[in-house]
C-alpha positions in Angstrom: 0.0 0.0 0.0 1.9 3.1 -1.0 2.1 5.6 1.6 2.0 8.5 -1.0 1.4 8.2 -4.5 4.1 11.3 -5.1 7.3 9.6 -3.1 9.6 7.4 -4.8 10.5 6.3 -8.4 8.5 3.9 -10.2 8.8 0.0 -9.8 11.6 -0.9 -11.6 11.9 -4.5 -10.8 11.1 -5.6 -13.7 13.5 -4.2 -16.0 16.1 -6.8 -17.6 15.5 -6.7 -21.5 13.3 -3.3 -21.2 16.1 -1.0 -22.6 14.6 0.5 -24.9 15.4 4.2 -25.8 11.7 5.1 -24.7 11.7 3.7 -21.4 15.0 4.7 -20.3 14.3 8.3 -20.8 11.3 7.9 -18.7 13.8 6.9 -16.1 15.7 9.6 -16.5 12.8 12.1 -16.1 11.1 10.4 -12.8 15.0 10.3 -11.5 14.8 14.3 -12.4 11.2 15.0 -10.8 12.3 13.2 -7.8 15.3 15.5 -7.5 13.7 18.5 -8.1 10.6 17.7 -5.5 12.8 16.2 -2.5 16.4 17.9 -3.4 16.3 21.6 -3.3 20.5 21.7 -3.0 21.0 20.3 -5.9 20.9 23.3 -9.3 20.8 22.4 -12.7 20.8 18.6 -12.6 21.3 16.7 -15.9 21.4 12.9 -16.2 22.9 10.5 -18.8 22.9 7.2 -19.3 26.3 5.4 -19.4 27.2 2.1 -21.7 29.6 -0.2 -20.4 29.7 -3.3 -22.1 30.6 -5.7 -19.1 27.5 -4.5 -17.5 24.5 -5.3 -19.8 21.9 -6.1 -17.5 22.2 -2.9 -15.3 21.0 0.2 -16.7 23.7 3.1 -15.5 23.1 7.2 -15.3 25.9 9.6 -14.5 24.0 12.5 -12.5 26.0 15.8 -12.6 25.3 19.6 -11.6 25.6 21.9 -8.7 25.2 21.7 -5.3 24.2 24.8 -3.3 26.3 23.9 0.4 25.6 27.3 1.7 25.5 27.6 5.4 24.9 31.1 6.8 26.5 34.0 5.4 29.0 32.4 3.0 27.3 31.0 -0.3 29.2 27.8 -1.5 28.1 26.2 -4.8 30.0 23.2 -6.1 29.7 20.8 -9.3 29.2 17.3 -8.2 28.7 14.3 -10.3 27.5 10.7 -9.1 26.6 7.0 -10.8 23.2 5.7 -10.8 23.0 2.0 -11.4 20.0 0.4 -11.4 19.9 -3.5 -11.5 17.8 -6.4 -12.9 16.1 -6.2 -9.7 15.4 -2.8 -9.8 18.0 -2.2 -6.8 19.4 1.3 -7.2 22.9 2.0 -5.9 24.5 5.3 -5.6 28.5 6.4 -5.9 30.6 9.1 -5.9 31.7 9.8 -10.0 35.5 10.3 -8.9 37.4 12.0 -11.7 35.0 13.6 -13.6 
């Protein structure tokens, strides 16, 4: 029973062999709603998906932007970028995008 129908991304568990163009863009825009509703730090997010051929059956994202760290009277903006990866499952894990 979902405790609100606006919290959270869609069900992904069912996603191995649904990678079609289509349907990964619509993950990409709930990804970007869901930042934009719960998120207010983070400014001018962009998302991309990310091919690796070792990896088939796990769709991956890069997620870059700003992120407004401000605390009192000293404004401190700084670019960030992480990996989404999202597995058969629909499990999604979260990590630091070192060198980019």
């Amino acid at each position: 029973m979902p405790i609100d129908a606006e919290y959270g991304l869609p069900d992904m568990s069912n996603i191995a062999g649904s990678f079609a163009v289509g349907y990964v863009s619509d993950i990409q825009r709930e990804i970007l709603i869901q930042i934009d509703h719960y998120e207010k730090r983070l400014l001018n997010p962009t998302i991309q998906q990310v091919t690796e051929e070792r990896e088939v059956i796990t769709l991956k994202f890069i997620l870059t932007g700003n992120i407004d760290l401000t605390g009192g009277s000293v404004e401190v903006i700084k670019e960030f970028s992480m990996f989404l990866r999202i597995n058969s499952a629909g499990q999604v894990r979260v990590e630091l995008a070192h060198g980019l």
